[in-house]
C-alpha positions as CSV (number, residue, x, y, z in Angstrom):
1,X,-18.6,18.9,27.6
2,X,-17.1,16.9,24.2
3,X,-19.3,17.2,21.7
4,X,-19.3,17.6,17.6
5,X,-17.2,15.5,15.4
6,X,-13.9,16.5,13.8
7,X,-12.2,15.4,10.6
8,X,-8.5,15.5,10.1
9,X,-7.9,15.9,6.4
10,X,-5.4,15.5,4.7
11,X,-3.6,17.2,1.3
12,X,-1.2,16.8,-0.8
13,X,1.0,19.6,-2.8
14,X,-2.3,21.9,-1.9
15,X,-4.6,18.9,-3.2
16,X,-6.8,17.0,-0.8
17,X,-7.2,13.7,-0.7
18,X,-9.8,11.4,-1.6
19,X,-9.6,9.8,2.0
20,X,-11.0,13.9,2.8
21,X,-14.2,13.5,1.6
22,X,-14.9,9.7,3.0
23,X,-13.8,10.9,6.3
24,X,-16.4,14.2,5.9
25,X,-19.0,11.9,4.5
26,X,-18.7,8.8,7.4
27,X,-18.5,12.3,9.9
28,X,-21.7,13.4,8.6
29,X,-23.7,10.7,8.7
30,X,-22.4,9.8,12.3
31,X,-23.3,14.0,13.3
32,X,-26.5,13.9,11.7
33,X,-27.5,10.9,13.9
34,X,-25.9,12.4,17.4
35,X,-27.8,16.0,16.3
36,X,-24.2,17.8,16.3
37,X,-22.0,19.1,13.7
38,X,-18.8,17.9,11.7
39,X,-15.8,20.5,11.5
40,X,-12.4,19.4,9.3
41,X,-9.4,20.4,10.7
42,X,-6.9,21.2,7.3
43,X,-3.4,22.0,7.4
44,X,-1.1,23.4,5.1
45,X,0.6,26.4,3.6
46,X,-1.7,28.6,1.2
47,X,-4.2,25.7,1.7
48,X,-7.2,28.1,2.7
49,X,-9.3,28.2,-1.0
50,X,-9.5,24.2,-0.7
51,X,-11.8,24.9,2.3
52,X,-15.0,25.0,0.5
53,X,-14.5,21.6,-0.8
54,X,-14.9,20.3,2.4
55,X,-18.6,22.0,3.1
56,X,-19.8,20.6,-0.4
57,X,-19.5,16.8,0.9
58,X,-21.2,17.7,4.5
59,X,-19.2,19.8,6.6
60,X,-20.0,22.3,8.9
61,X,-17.2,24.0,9.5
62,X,-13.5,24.0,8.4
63,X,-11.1,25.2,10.7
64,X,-8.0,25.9,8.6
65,X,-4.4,25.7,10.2
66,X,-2.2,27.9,7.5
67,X,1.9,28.1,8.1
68,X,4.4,27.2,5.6
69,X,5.9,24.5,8.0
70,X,2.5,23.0,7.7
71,X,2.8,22.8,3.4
72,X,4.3,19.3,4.0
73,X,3.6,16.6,6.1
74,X,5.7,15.7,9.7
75,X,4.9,14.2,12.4
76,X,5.6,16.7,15.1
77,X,4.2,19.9,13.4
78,X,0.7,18.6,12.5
79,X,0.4,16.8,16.1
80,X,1.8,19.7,18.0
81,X,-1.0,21.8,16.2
82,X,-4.1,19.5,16.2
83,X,-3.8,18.1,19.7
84,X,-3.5,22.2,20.8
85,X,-6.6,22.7,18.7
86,X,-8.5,19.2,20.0
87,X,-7.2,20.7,24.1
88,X,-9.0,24.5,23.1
89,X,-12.4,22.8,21.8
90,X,-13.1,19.4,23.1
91,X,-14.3,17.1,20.4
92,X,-16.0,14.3,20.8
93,X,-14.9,12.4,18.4
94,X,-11.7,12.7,15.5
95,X,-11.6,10.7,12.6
96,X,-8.3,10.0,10.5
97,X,-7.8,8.3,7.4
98,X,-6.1,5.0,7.6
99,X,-4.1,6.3,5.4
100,X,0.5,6.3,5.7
101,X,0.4,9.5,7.1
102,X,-3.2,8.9,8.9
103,X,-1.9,6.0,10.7
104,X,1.7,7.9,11.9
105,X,-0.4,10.7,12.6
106,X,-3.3,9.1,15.1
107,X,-1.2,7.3,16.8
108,X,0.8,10.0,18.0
109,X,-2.0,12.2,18.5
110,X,-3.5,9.4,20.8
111,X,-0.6,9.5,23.3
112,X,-0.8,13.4,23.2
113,X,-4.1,13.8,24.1
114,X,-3.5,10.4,26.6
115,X,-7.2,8.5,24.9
116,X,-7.5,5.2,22.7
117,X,-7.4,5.0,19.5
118,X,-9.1,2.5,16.9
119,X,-6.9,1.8,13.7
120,X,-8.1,0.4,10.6
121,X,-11.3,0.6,10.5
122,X,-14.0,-0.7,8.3
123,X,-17.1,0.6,9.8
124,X,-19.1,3.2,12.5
125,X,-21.9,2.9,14.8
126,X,-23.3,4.8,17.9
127,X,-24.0,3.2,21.2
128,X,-25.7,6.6,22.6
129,X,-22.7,8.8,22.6
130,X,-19.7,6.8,22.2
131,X,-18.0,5.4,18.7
132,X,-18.5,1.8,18.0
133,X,-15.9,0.7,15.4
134,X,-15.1,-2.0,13.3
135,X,-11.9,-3.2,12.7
136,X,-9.9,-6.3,10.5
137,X,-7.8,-8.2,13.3
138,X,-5.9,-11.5,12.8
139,X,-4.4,-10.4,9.2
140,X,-8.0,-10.1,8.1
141,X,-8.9,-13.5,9.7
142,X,-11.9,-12.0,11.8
143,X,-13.4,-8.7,13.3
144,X,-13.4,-6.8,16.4
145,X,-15.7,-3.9,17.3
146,X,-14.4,-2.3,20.0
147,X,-15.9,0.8,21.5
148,X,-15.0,4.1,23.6
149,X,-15.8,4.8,27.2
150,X,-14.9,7.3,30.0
151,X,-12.4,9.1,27.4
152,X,-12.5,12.1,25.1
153,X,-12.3,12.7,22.2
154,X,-12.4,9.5,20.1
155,X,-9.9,8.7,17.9
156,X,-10.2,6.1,14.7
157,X,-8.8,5.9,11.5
158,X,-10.9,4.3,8.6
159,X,-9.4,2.7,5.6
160,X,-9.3,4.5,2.9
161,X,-12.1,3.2,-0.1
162,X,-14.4,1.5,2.2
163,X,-16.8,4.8,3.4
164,X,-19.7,5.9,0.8
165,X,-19.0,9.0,-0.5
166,X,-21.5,12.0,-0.3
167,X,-22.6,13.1,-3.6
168,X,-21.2,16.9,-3.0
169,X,-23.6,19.5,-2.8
170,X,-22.4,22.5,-4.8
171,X,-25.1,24.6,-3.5
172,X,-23.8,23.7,0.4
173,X,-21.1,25.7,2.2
174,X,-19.1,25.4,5.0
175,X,-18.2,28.3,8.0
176,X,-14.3,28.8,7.3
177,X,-12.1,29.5,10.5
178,X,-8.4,30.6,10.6
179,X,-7.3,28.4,13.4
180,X,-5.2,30.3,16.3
181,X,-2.4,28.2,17.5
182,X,1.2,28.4,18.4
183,X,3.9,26.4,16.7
184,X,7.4,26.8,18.2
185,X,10.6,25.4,16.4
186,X,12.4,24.5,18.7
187,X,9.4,21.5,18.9
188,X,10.2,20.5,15.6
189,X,13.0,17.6,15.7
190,X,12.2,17.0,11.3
191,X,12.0,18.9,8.3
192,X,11.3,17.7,4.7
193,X,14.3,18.7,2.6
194,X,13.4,17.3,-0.6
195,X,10.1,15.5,-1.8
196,X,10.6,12.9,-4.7
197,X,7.5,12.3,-6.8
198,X,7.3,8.7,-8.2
199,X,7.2,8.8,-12.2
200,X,3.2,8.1,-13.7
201,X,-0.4,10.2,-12.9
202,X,-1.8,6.8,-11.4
203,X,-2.8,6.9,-8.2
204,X,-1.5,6.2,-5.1
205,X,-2.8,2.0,-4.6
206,X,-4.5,3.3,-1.2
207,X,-6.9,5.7,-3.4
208,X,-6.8,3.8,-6.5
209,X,-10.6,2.3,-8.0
210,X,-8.7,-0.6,-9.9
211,X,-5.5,-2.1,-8.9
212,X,-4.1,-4.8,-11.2
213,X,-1.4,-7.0,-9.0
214,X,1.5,-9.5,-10.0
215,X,3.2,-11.9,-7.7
216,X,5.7,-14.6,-7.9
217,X,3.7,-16.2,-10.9
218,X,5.1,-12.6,-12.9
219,X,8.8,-15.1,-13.0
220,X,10.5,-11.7,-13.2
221,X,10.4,-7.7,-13.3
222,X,10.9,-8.0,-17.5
223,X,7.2,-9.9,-17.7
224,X,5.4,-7.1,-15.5
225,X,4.9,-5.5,-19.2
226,X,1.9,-7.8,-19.6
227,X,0.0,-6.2,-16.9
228,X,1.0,-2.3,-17.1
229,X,-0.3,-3.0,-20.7
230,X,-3.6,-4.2,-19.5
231,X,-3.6,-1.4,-16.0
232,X,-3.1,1.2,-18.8
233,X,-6.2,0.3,-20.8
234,X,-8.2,0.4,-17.6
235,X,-6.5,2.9,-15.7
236,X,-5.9,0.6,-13.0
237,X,-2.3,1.5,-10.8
238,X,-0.1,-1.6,-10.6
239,X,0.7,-3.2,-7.1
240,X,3.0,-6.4,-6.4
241,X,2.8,-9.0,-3.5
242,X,5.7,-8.9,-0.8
243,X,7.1,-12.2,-2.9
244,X,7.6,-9.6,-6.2
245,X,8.8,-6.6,-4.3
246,X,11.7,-9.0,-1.8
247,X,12.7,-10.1,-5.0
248,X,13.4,-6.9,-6.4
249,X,10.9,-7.3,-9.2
250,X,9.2,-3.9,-8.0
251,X,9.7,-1.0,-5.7
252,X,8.2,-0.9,-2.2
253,X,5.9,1.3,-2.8
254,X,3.7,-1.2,-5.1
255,X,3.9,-3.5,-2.0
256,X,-0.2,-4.6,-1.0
257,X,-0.3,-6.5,2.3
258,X,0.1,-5.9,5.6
259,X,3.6,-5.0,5.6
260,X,2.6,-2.8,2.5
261,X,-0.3,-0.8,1.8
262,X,-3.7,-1.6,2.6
263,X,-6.1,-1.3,-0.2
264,X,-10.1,-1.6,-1.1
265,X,-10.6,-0.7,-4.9
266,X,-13.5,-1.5,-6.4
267,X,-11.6,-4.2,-8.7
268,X,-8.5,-6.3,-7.4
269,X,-7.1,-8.1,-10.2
270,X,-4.4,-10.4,-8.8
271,X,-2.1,-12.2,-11.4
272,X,0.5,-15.2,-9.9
273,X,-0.4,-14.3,-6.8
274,X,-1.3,-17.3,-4.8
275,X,-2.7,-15.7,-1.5
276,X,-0.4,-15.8,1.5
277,X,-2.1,-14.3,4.6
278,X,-0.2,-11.1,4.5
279,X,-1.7,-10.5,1.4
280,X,-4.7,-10.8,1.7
281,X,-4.8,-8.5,4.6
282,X,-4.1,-5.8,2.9
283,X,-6.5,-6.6,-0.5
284,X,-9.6,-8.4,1.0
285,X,-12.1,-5.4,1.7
286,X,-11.5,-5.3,-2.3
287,X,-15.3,-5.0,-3.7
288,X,-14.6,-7.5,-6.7
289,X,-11.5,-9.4,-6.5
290,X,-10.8,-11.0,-9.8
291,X,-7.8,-14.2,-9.6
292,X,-5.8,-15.4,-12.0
293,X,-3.8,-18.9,-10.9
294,X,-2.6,-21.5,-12.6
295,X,-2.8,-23.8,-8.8
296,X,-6.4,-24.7,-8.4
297,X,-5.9,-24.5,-4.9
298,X,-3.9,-21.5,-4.1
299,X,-5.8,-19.8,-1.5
300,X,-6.2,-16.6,-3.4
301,X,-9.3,-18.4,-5.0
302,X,-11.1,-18.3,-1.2
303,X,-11.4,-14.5,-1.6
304,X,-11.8,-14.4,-5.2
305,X,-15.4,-13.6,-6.8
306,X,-13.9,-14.7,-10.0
307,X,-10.9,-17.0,-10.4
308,X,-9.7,-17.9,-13.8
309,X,-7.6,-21.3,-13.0
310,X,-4.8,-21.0,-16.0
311,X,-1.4,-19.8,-16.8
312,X,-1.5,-15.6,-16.8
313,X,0.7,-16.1,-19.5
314,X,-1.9,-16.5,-21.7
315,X,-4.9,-15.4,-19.4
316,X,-3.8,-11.9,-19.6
317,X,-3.1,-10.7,-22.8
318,X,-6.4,-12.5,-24.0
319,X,-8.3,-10.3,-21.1
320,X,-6.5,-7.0,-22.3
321,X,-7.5,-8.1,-26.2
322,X,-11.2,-8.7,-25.2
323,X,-11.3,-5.3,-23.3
324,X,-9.5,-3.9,-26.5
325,X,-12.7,-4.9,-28.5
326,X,-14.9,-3.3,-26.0
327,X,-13.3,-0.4,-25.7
């Protein structure tokens, strides 16, 4: 019988992710309630010592798949060895973040193990012993819940920054398992030649607590000064709207909406950015979204918990002065 909840999570150059502990935290309070136990399932190469990480933020067990073609991410390798590992055991439930690789990775996983799969989501419940999920549909428009029945195990991915975090528990520890599996090449159709880091120590938008935004309003890449300047005193990451990145102003990879990255920081500070649906998709589980707009009526201002109506132009560098003084 399925039963006991598993957490994929996920690292980076031997670092795990934020997304790690929300996925152990959500897992936790979701085992506590069914009376069973939350294992994370980590991948990598040398990855083993990050273990106890896991157990401090509510885990009961780690189950640790080590091989150096694990170190970096692929599709085939980490699918071929968690569905193997989900077939041995029998979860009742897996939880993924909703993260790049999180969404590539569930997906597939899904079709493996032949069971549904909820993407995206925004909050858990139990209906006895199936997942209830919650999930953004209609670019953000409304929201489904969905549920599970007849299949095991459970697949969901939550978005990243939307899950309370455990305090961690320094005094808790977790039961640490080399996983047994079998991994043949000749199953592996990619390999990661050469990884490119992206200049800067901010982070990633999808982890980031403050994300400061320009759109069309920015009038070019030379202006996008005016907000690094202000993200920098903050230590907010930058993002762009798809308007800014089409245009060549940024690089994709600052793209928010729903043909970029989805996001929930604590603060959202869009500049010029008037609101198109796509956008806002991807930005409006933000916990504060701040807007800055010289139109009155751009629809930004419907999600906004503070608009300031004038030209960022002037807006901004009188904001970063202001936080100067404070700081």
């Amino acid at each position: 019988m399925a039963q006991g909840i598993w957490i994929v999570a996920e690292q980076k150059e031997g670092e795990l992710r934020k997304i790690s502990f929300e996925l152990v935290s959500e897992g936790k309070r979701l085992a506590d309630k069914m009376g069973q136990s939350v294992t994370a399932i980590l991948l990598g190469s040398n990855i083993k010592e990050k273990a106890p990480e896991l157990g401090k933020y509510g885990a009961d067990k780690v189950i640790v798949a080590d091989d150096n073609r694990l170190a970096t991410y692929t599709t085939d390798a980490y699918v071929s060895v968690i569905a193997e590992l989900a077939q041995k055991e029998e979860p009742a439930i897996i939880l993924l973040g909703a993260s790049v690789q999180g969404k590539d990775l569930s997906g597939r996983l899904a079709a493996r193990l032949g069971v549904g799969m909820a993407q995206d989501c925004v909050e858990f419940s139990l209906d006895n012993s199936n997942l209830v999920a919650k999930r953004p549909i209609y670019a953000g428009k409304a929201y489904a819940t969905v549920t599970f029945k007849d299949s095991s195990p459970q697949i969901a991915t939550a978005r990243p920054n939307v899950f309370e975090l455990n305090e961690p528990d320094e005094s808790r520890s977790a039961e640490v398992i080399d996983a047994a599996f079998s991994l043949d090449d000749s199953q592996l159709k990619t390999k990661v030649v050469e990884v490119i880091q992206e200049a800067g120590d901010k982070p990633d938008l999808t982890e980031a607590e403050l994300i400061v935004s320009g759109g069309r309003g920015m009038k070019g890449p030379e202006n996008y000064n005016i907000i690094e300047e202000l993200a920098d005193l903050i230590g907010a990451t930058v993002g762009a709207s798809r308007s800014a990145v089409d245009a060549g102003w940024r690089p994709h990879s600052d793209q928010v909406g729903q043909t970029g990255k989805v996001v929930s920081p604590n603060l959202y500070i869009a500049c010029g950015i008037s609101g198109a649906i796509q956008h806002l998709a991807g930005m409006s589980t933000s916990k504060y979204i701040v807007a800055i707009n010289k139109d009155p009526e751009a629809p930004i201002f419907q999600k906004a918990d503070y608009g300031v109506v004038g030209d960022l132009f002037d807006v901004v560098p009188a904001l970063t002065e202001e936080i100067k003084k404070i700081l």
